[in-house]
C-alpha positions in Angstrom: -22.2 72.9 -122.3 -24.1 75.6 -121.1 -28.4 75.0 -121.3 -27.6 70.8 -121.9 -29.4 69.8 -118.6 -28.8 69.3 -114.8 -25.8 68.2 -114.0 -25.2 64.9 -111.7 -22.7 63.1 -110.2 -21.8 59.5 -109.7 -19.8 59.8 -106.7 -20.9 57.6 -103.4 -20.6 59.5 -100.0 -17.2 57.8 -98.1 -17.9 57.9 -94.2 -14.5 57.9 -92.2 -14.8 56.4 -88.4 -12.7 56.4 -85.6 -11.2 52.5 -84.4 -11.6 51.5 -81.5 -8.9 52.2 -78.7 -6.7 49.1 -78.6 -5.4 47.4 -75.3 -1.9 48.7 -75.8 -3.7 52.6 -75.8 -6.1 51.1 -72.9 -3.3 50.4 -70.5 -1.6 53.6 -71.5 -4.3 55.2 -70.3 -4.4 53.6 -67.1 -1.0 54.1 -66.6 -0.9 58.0 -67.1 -4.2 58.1 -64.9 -1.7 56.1 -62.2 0.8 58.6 -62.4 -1.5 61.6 -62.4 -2.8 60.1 -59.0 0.2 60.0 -57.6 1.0 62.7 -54.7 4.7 62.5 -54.2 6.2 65.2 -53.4 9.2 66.4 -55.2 10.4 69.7 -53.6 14.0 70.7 -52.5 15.0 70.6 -49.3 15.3 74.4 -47.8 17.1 75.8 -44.7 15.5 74.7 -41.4 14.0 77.6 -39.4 17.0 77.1 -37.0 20.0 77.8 -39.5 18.1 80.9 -40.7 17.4 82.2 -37.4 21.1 81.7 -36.4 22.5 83.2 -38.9 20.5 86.8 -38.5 21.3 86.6 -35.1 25.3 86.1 -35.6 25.1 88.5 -38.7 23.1 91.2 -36.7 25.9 90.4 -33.6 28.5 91.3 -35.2 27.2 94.2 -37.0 27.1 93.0 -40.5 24.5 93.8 -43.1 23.7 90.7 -45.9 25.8 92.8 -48.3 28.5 93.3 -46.1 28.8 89.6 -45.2 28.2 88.5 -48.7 31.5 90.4 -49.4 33.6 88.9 -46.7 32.4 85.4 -48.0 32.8 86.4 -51.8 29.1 85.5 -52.7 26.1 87.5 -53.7 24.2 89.4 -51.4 20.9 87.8 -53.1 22.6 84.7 -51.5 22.2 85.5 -47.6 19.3 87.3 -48.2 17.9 83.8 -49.7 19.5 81.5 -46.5 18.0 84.4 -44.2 14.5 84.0 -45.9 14.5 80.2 -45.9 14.4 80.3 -49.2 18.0 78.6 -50.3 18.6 75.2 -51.0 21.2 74.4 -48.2 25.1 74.1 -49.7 27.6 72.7 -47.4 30.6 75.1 -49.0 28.7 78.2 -48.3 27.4 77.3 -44.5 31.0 76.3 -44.0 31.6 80.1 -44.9 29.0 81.5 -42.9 30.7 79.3 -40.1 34.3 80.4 -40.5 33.6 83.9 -40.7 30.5 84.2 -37.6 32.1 82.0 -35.6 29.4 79.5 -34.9 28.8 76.1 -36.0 26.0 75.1 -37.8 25.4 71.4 -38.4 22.5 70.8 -41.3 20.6 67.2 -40.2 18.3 66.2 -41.9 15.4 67.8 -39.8 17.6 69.8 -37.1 19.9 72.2 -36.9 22.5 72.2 -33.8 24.4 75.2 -33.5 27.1 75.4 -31.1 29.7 78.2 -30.5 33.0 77.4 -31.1 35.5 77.3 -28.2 38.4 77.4 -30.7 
């Protein structure tokens, strides 16, 4: 075939386009916008200023480092350090702990902290 003349072809050109966004995708839309709009905040609740301070000062009275009374409560040391930094979510079990062994009381509310020395 080589030399027989130009070569042609009888194909047409095939042009692809988009559809339109339909009403379902239209109020999918408006929904996700709606949610990315929304400023709730989601954090966890950490120990009040109060707790924390408390429970330096009781640890520091009787003499205790964090690894020390991590031992006497059979927790990790990474555990006070975190309630001494404000950085722990609050857990009833080990405030009870921290209770029992400095000898204070320390009730979590939801904004306060009331700590009160035990006369027991």
């Amino acid at each position: 075939m080589a030399g027989t003349g130009p070569l042609t072809q009888d194909w047409e050109p095939i042009v692809i386009r988009k559809k339109a966004p339909s009403a379902a995708l239209k109020k999918d839309e408006k929904v996700t916008r709606k949610l990315d709009e929304d400023t709730e905040n989601l954090a966890h609740e950490r120990v009040p200023t109060e707790l924390k301070k408390a429970i330096m000062q009781a640890r520091m009275d009787k003499k205790l480092t964090q690894a020390q009374l991590a031992q006497m409560i059979n927790e990790k040391p990474q555990i006070i350090q975190e309630y001494e930094s404000g950085k722990a979510i609050p857990n009833q079990q080990i405030i009870g702990k921290l209770e029992r062994l400095l000898g204070q009381s320390c009730e979590v509310k939801s904004e306060s902290v009331l700590l009160k020395e035990r006369t027991t």
